[in-house]
N, C-alpha and C positions, 0 to 999 in steps of 0.2 A: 504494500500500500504506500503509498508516494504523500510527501503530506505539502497540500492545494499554496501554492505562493500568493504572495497578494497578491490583487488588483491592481491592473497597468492600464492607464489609459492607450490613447494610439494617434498617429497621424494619418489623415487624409490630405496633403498634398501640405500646406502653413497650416493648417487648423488641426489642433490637437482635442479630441476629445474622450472626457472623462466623466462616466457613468456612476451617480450616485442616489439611492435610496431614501426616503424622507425617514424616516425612525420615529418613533412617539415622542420621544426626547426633543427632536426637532423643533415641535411645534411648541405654540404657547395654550393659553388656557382658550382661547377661541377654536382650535382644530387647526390653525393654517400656522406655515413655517414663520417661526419668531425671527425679525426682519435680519439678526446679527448672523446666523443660522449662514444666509447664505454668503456670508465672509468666509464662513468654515469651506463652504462648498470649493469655493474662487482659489481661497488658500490650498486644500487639496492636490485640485486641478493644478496651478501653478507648479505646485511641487513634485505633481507626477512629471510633467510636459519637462522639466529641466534635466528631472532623471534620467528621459526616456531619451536625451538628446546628449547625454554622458555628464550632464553639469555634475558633478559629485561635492554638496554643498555642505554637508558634514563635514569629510576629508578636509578641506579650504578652511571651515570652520574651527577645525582639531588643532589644525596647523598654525591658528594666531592671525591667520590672514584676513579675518573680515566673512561677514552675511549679508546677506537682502534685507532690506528696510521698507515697508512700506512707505513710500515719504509720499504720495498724493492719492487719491481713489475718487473720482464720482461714478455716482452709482445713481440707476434709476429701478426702482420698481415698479411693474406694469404692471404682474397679475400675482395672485396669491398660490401657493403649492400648499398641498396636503399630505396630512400622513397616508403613507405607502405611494406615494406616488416614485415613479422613476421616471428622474431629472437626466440632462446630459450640460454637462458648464464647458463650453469652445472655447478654448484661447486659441488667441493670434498675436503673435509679435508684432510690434506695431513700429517701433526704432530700438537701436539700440546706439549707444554714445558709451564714452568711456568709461563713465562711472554707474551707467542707469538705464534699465530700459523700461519702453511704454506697452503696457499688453491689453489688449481688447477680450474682456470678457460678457458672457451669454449663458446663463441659466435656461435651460429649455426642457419645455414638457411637450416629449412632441415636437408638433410645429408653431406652437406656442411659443412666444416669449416671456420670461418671466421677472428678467432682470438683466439689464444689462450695465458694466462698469468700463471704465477705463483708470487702470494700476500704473503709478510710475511706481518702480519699486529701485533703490539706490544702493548700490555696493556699499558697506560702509565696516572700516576698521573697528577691531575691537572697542574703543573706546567713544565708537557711536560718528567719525568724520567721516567724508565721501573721501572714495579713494578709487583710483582707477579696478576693473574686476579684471580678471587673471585673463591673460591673451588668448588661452584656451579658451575661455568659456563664450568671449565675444566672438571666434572663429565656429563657437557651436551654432551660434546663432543664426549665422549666415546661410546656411539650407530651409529655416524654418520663416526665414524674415518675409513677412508679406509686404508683399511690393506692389503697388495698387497699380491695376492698368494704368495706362498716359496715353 
């Protein structure tokens, strides 16, 4: 018997998608996702899509070298999700600069929309300043960067 690995999101072409669950927990005392809920989602997703592209952010992390920082987010909520429902959160890389990149996120049920944000999220040294992120990991980028028709 083999024992089940987690859950890996996947790419379709820039768009990384990652399949998740609503839980009881989720919700608040109305039956619909409590609105913080789907940060957890976006954060997930984020952190599969880096994995899945080699970003190895513990390692960097171990190392003294600096994490990701949320430093901007808007967010819009459009419709409400329920317990048991299954969600899919799409990211898309949107730039990437020396210290920081921008990623387009999508809560979806269906063909629903349910929320959607835009994350700038910042490399930032131990001690919390921007610092350039490791050459590698902006070079991972570059297959998954969406680059909008012209």
């Amino acid at each position: 018997m083999s024992i089940p690995q987690p859950y890996q999101g996947h790419f379709d072409g820039t768009r990384h998608y990652f399949a998740v669950r609503v839980y009881f927990e989720d919700t608040d005392f109305s039956g619909v996702v409590y609105h913080a809920r789907y940060l957890h989602f976006m954060e997930r997703a984020r952190s599969d899509m880096l994995a899945c592209v080699g970003i190895d952010q513990r390692r960097v992390h171990a190392e003294g070298q600096g994490a990701y920082a949320v430093t901007e987010m808007q967010i819009k909520y459009r419709r409400a999700a329920h317990f048991d429902d299954a969600l899919v959160v799409v990211s898309t890389v949107e730039a990437v600069r020396a210290a920081s990149c921008d990623i387009h996120q999508t809560v979806m049920r269906g063909d629903d929309i349910l929320t959607e944000a835009r994350v700038t999220a910042a490399f930032v040294s131990p001690d919390g300043k921007a610092r350039r992120q490791p050459a590698i990991w902006v070079a991972a980028f570059q297959p998954i960067l969406h680059r909008p028709a012209e």
